[in-house]
TORPA-4810 file (N, C-alpha, C, O; in nm, 3 decimals):
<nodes>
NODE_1_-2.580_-1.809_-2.222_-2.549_-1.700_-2.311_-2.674_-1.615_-2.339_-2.690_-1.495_-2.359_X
NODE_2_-2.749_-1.715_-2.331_-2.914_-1.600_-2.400_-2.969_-1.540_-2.239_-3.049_-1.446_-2.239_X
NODE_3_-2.935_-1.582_-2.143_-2.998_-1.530_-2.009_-2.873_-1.370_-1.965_-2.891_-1.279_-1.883_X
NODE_4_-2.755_-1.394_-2.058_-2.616_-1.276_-2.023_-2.720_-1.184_-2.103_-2.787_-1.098_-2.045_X
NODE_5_-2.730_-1.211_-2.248_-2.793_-1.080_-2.361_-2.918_-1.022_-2.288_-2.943_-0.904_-2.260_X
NODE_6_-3.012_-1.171_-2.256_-3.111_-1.072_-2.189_-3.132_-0.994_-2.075_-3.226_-0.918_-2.053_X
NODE_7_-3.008_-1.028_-1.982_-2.977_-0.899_-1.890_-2.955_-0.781_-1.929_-3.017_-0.681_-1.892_X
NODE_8_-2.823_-0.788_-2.044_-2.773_-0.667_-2.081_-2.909_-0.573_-2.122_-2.934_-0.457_-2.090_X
NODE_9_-2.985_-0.665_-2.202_-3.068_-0.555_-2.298_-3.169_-0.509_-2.173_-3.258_-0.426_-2.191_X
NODE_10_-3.142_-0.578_-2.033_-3.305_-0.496_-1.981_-3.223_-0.358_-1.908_-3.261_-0.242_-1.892_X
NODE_11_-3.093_-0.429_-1.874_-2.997_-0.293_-1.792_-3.006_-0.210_-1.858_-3.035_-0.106_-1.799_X
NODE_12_-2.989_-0.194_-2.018_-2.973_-0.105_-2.089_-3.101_-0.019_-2.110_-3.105_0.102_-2.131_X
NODE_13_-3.178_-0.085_-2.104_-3.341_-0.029_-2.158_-3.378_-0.007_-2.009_-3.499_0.012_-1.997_X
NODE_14_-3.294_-0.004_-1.866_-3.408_0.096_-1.767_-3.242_0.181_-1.702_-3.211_0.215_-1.588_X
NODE_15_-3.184_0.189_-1.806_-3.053_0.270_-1.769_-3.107_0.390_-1.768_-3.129_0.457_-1.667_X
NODE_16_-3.132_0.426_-1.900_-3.162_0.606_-1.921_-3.239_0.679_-1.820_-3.208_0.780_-1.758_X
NODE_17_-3.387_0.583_-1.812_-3.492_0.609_-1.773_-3.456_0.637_-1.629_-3.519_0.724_-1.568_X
NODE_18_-3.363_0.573_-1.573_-3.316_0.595_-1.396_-3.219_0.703_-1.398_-3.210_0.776_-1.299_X
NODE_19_-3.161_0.716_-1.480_-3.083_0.872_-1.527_-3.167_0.964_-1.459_-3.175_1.014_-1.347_X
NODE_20_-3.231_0.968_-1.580_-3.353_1.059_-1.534_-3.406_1.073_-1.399_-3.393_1.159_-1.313_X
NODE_21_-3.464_0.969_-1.406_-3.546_1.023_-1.264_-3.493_1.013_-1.179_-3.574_0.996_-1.088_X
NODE_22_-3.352_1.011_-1.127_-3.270_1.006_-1.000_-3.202_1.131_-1.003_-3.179_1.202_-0.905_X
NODE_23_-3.161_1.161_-1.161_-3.081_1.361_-1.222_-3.150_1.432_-1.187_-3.101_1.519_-1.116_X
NODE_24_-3.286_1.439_-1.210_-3.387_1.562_-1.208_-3.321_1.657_-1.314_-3.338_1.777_-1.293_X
NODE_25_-3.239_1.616_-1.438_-3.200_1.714_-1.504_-3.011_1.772_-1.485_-2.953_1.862_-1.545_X
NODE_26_-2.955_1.672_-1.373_-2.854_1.644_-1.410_-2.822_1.522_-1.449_-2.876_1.426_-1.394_X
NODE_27_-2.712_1.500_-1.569_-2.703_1.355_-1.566_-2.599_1.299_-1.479_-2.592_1.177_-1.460_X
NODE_28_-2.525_1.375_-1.430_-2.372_1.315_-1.347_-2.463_1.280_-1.228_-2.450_1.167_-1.180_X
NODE_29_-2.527_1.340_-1.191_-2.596_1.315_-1.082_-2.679_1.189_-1.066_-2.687_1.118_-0.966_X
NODE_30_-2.739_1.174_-1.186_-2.823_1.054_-1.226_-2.771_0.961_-1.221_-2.796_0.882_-1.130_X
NODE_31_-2.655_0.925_-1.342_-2.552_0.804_-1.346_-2.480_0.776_-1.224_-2.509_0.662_-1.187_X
NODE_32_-2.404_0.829_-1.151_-2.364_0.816_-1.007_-2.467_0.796_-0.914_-2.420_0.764_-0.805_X
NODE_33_-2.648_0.805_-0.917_-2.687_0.734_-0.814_-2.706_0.613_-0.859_-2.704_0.514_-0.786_X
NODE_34_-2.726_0.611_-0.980_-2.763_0.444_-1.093_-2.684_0.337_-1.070_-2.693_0.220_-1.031_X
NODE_35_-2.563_0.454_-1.126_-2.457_0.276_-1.111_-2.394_0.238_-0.924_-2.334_0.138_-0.884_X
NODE_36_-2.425_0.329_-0.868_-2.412_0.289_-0.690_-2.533_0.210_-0.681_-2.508_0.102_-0.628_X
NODE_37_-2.668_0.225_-0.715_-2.759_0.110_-0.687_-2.749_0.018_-0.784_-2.830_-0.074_-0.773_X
NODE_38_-2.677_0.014_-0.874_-2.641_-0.156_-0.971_-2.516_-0.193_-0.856_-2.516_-0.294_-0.786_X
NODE_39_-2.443_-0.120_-0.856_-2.358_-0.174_-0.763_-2.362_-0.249_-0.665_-2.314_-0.363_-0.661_X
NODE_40_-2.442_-0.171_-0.547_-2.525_-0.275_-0.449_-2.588_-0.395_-0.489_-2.546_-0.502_-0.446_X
NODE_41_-2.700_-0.387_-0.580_-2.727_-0.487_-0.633_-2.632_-0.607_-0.689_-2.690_-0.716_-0.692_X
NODE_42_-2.469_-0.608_-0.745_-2.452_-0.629_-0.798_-2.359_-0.759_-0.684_-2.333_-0.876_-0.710_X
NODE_43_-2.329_-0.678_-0.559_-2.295_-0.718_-0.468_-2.366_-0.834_-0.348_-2.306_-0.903_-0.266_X
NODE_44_-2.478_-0.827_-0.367_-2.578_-0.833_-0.315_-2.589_-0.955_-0.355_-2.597_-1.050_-0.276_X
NODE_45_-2.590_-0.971_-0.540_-2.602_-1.101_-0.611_-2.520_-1.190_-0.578_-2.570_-1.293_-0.533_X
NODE_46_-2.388_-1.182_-0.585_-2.270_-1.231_-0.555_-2.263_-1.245_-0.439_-2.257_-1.368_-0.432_X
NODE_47_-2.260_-1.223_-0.376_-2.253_-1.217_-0.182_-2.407_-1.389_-0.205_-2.372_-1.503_-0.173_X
NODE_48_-2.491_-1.374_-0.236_-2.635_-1.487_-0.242_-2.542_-1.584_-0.295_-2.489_-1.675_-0.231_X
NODE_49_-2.526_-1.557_-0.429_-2.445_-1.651_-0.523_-2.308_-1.743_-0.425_-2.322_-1.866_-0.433_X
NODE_50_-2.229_-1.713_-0.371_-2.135_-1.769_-0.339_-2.182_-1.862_-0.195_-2.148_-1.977_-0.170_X
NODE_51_-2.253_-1.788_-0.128_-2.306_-1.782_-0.009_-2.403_-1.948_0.029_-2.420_-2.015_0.131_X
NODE_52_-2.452_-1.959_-0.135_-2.539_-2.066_-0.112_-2.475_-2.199_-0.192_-2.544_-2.298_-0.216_X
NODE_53_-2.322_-2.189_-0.233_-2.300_-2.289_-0.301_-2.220_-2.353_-0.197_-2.156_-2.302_-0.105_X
NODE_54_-2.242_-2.507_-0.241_-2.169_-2.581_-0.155_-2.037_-2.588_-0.144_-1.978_-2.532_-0.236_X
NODE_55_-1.933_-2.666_-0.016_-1.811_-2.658_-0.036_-1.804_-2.833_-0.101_-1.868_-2.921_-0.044_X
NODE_56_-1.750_-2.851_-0.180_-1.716_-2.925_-0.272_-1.557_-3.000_-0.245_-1.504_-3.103_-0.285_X
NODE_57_-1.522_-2.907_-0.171_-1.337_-2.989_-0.190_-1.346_-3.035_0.049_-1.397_-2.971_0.141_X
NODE_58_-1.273_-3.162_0.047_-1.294_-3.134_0.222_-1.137_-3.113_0.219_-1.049_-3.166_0.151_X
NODE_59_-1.135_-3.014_0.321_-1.053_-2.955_0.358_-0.996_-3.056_0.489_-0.873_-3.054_0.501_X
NODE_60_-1.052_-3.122_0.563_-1.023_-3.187_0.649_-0.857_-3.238_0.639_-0.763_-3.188_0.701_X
NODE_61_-0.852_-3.329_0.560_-0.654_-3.344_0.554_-0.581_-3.234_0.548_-0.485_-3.215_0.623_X
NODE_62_-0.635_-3.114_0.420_-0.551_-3.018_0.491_-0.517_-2.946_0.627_-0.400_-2.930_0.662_X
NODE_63_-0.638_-2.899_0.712_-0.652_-2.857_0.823_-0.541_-2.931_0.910_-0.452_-2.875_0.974_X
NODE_64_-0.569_-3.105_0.898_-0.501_-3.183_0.976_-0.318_-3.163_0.960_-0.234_-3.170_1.049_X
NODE_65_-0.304_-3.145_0.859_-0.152_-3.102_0.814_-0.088_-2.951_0.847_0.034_-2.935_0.854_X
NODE_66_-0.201_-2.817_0.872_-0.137_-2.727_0.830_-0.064_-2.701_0.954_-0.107_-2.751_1.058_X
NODE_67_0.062_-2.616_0.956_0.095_-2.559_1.090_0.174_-2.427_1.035_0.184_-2.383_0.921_X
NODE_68_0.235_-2.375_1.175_0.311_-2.240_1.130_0.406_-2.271_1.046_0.395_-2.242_0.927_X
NODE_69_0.489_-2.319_1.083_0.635_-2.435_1.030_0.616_-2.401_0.865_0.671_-2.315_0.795_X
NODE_70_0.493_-2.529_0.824_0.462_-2.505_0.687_0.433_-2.342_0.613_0.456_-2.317_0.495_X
NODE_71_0.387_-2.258_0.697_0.282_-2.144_0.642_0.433_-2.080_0.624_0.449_-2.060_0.503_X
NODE_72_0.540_-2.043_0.693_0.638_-1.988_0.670_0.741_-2.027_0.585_0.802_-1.949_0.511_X
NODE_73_0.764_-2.172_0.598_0.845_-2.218_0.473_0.764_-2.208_0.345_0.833_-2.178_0.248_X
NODE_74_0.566_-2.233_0.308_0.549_-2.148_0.198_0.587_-2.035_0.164_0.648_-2.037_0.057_X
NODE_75_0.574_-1.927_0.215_0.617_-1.816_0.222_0.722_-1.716_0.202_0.721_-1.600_0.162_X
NODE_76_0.852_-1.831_0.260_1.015_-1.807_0.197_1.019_-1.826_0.016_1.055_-1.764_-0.084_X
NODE_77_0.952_-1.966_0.059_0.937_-1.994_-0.116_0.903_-1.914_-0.191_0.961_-1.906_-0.299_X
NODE_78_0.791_-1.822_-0.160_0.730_-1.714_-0.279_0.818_-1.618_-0.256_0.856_-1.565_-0.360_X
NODE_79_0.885_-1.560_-0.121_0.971_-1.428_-0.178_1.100_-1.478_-0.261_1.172_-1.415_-0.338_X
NODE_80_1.103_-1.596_-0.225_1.246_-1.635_-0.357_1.221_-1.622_-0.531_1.302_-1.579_-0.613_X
NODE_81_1.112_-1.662_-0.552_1.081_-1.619_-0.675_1.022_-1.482_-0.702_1.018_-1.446_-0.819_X
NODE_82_0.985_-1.417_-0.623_0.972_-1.304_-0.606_1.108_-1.218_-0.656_1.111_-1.095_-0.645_X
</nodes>
């Protein structure tokens, strides 16, 4: 919780300042290059983040079980409740 606040407060405190110097005096201009490079960044994190965690569940019995057969009779099932 204290590592979420202290993100927020640094995003917030080099928000303006990249306004600026990316606007030159517009701000639409500024904020739209800002939040496309948080964006990237943000992607970037997540893409690392997922990337390096382990797989935890083995899939192996499933693999060994799955076939078309099954994938389609799931499938009937959901448009019925559908």
């Amino acid at each position: 919780m204290i590592c979420a606040m202290a993100g927020t407060a640094i995003v917030m405190s080099i928000t303006a300042p990249l306004v600026k110097f990316f606007g030159h005096g517009n701000e639409g201009r500024g904020y739209l290059i800002t939040m496309t490079i948080y964006g990237i960044a943000a992607m970037c994190i997540f893409f690392l983040t997922f990337a390096m965690q382990p797989d935890v569940i083995d899939y192996s019995e499933y693999k060994k079980n799955a076939s078309v057969a099954g994938l389609i009779a799931a499938f009937q099932g959901f448009f019925v409740v559908c």
